[in-house]
N, C-alpha and C positions, 0 to 999 in steps of 0.2 A: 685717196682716189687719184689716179692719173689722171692727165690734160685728156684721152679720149675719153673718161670718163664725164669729165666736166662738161665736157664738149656737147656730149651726146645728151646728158641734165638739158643742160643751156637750149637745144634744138626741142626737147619735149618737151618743157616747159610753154615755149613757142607755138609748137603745134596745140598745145592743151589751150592757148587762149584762143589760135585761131577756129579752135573747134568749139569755142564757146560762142564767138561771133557768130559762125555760119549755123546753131542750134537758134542764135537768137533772131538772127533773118529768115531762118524759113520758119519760124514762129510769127513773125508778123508780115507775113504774107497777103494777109488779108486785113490790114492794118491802113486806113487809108493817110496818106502823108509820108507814109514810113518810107527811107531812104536807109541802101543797103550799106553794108560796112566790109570792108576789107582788114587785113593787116600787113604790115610792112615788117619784113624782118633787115634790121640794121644792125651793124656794129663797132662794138666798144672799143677803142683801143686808148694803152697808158704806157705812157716811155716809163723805164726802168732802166737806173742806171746799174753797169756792170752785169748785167743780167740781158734775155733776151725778151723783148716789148711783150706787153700783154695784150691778146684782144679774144672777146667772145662776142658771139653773136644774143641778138636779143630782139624779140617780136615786143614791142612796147609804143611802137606807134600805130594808128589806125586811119582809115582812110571810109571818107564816106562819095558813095555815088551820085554821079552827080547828072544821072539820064533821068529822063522824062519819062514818070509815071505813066500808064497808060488813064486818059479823062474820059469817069463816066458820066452817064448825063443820068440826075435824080430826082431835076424838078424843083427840087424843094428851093424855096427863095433864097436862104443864108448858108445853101451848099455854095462852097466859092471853090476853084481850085482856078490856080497859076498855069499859063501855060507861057514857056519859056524861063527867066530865072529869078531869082527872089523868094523874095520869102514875107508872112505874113509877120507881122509885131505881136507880140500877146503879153498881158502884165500878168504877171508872177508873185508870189511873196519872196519868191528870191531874187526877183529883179527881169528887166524886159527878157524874152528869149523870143528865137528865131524858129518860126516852123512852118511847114508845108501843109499842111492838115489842113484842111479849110471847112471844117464843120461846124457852124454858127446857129447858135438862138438867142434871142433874146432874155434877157432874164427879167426881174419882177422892177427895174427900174429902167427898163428898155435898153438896157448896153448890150452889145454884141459880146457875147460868151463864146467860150467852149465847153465842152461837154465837163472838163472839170472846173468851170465857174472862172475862169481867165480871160481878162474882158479886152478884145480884138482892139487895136489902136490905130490911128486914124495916122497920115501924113504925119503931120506934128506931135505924133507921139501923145494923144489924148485917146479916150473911149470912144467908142463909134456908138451912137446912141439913133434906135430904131421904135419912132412912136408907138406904141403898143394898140392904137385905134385907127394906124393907118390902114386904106384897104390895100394898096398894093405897093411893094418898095421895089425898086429899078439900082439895079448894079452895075455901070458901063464896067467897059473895057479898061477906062483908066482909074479904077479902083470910086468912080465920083457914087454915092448913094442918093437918091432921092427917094422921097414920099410922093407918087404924082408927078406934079412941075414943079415940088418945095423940093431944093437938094442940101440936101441936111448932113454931107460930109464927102472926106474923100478916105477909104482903105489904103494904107499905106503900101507899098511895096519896098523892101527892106533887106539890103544885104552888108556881112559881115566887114567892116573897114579894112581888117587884115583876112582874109581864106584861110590863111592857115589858124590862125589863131580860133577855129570857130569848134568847139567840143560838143558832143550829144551828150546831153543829163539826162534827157530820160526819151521813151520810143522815140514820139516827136517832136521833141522839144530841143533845141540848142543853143547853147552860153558863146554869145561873142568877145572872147576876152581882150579884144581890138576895141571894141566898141562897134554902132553899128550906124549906117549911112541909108538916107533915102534915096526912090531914083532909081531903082532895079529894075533893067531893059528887057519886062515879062509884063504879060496883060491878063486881067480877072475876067475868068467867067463863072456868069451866075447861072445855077442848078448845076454843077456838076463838081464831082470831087474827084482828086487824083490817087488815082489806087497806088500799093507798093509799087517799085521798081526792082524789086528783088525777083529773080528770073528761077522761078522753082527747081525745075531740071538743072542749071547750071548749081543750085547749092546743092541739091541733094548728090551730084558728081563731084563736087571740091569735098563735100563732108565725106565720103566715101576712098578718098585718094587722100585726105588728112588722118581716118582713121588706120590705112595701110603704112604710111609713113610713119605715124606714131607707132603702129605694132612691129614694124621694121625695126625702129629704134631700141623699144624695148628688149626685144628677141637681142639687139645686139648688148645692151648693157646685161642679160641673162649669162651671155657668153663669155664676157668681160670678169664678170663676177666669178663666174667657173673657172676660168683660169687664173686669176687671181689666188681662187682659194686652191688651185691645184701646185701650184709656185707655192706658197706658204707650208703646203703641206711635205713637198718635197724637199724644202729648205731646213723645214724642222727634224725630219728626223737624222 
């Protein structure tokens, strides 16, 4: 295969993850927490000596959005969403991660959960623990909980030490490979949660303009191919 061969590999391959991203954001759409993703196409390049330098391009980095969900209001007491930046603490079996989601209940030992049983941590990186007999719990603005007039914690606000180093594992969940710091200049409110930031119209227009780009490409290594085997055939006989 020739360099525009390779070339044109290299770009599809690219378009093929970013049309993975944008299937996976406007899938959670109505995800609430979810923050949308991008990709970055960069590239490679390697001195060769005696030779002329190599470089190919390549989409292997990603980028997450970082606008403000639009906040619904739901009432419900351990609906929290952030409004401005941070992020809430949650413990893992694979270790603390980073996420927006703010959907909270209690579970059978009063620790603040999420809906897959990852129990919400406090400032100091402890459980937030929510009497099970109290009649009404109060969530200020700077993450403080009480039962009444007993204030029985404060929710953490929590963001990556390094930004770049912060990866998405799973919709809402994210690994701070920096480590992560309290102290995040965003305030909680209680009954309301923050829907996706993924802008519908704008994905289903980039998936549309990535699926053309891609058929473009193809159409041209089709071509490529044809003249290829049209030179081979003329050489042979």
């Amino acid at each position: 295969m020739d360099h525009a061969g390779y070339v044109t590999l290299a770009r599809q391959s690219g378009l093929m993850r970013e049309l993975q991203v944008v299937a996976n954001n406007i899938a959670n759409m109505d995800t609430s927490g979810y923050r949308g993703e991008g990709v970055i196409f960069s590239e490679y390049m390697r001195r060769t000596e005696g030779a002329p330098d190599i470089s190919m391009g390549a989409a292997n980095a990603r980028t997450v959005s970082p606008l403000q969900g639009e906040l619904e209001a739901t009432g419900a007491p351990f609906d929290l969403a952030i409004e401005g930046e941070g992020h809430f603490l949650v413990e893992t079996p694979g270790g603390d991660r980073l996420t927006r989601a703010g959907v909270f209940t209690p579970n059978a030992a009063g620790e603040l959960v999420t809906p897959e049983g990852h129990r919400l941590l406090d400032a100091g990186g402890a459980p937030i623990f929510a009497p099970p007999d109290a009649e009404s719990i109060a969530i200020a603005s700077d993450g403080t909980i009480s039962a009444g007039d007993r204030p029985l914690g404060q929710i953490g606000l929590w963001q990556p030490a390094d930004p770049t180093g912060m990866r998405r594992e799973d919709g809402v969940l994210f690994r701070a490979d920096g480590g992560v710091q309290p102290g995040a200049p965003g305030r909680i409110l209680q009954g309301y949660r923050e829907a996706s930031n993924v802008d519908p119209i704008g994905e289903v227009a980039r998936m549309v303009a990535v699926q053309r780009a891609y058929e473009m490409g193809q159409s041209f290594l089709d071509a490529e191919h044809q003249r290829i085997r049209n030179a081979i055939g003329t050489f042979v006989k």
